[in-house]
C-alpha positions as CSV (number, residue, x, y, z in Angstrom):
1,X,-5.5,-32.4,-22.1
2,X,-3.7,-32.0,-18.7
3,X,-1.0,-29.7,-18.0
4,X,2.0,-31.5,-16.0
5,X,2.5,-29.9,-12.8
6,X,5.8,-29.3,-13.9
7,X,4.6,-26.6,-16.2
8,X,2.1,-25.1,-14.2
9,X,4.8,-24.5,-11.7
10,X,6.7,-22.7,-13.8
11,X,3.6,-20.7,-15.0
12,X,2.9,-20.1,-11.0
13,X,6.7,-18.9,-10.6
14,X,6.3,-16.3,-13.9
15,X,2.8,-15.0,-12.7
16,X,4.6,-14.4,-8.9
17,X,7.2,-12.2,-10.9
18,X,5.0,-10.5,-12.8
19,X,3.0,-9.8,-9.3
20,X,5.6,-8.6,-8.0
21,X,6.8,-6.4,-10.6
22,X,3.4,-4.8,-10.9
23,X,3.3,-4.3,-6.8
24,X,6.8,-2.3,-7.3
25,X,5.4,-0.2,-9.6
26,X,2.4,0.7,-8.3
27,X,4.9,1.3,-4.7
28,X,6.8,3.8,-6.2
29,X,3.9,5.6,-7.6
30,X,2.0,6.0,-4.7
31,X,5.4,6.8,-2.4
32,X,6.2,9.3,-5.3
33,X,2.4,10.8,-5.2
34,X,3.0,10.9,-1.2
35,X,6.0,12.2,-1.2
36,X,4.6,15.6,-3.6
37,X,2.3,15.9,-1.4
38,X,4.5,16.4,1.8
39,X,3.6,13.1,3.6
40,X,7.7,12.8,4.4
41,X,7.6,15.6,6.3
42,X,5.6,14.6,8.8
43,X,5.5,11.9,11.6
44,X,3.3,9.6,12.5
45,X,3.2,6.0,13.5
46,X,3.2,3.5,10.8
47,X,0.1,2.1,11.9
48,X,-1.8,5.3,12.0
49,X,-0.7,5.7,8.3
50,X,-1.7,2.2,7.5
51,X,-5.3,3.6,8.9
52,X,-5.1,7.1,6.9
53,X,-4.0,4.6,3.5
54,X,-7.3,2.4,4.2
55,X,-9.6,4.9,4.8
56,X,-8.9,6.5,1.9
57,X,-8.5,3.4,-0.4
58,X,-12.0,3.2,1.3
59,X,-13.0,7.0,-0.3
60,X,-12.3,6.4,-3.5
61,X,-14.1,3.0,-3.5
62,X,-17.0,4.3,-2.6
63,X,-17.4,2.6,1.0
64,X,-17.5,4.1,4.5
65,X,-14.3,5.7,6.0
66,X,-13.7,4.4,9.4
67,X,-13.6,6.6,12.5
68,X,-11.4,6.1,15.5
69,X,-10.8,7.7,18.3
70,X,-7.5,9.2,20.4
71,X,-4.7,9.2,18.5
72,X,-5.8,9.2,14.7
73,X,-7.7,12.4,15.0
74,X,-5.2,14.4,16.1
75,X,-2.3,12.5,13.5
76,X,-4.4,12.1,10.1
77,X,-2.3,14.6,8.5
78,X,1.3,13.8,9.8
79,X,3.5,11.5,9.0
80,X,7.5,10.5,8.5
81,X,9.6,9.6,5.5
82,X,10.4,6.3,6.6
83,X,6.6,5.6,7.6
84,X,5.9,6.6,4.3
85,X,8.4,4.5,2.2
86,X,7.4,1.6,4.7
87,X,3.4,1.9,3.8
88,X,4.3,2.0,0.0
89,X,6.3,-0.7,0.8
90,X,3.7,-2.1,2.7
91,X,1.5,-1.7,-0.5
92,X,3.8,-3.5,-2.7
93,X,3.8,-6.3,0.0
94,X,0.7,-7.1,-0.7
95,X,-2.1,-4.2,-0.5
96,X,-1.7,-4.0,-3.9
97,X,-5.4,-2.5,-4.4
98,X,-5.1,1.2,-3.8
């Protein structure tokens, strides 16, 4: 039997909370993980730190890490406290993998 699209909208709307209460938690871990380990204390461009996440999302998956050159060299270890909250914020937004 069909479902009315009535229901199925409301089971859309509860699986979008339940989304994004998962994405909040896993946020908070990982800024309270970064955070430990002394990412606030550094700066570095949000992008950059988007790069430093992915590669090493990419690390623990088992793929390649990307290289780059210029900038990212010289800033893989640095970052800021608001870059940091921002990428798990950014994780929580919807790069909800790592």
């Amino acid at each position: 039997m069909k479902k009315p699209s009535s229901k199925i909208r409301d089971e859309i709307a509860k699986l979008q909370e339940q989304l994004k209460a998962a994405e909040t938690r896993e946020a908070e871990r990982i800024g309270r993980i970064a955070l430990k380990a002394g990412l606030g204390e550094i700066e570095i461009d949000e992008a950059e730190l988007q790069v430093a996440f992915e590669d090493l999302a990419k690390r623990f998956r088992g793929g390649e890490v990307r290289t780059t050159g210029g900038k990212r060299g010289a800033g893989v270890g640095e970052t800021s406290a608001p870059s940091t909250q921002n990428a798990a914020g950014a994780a929580a937004g919807g790069t909800a993998e790592a």
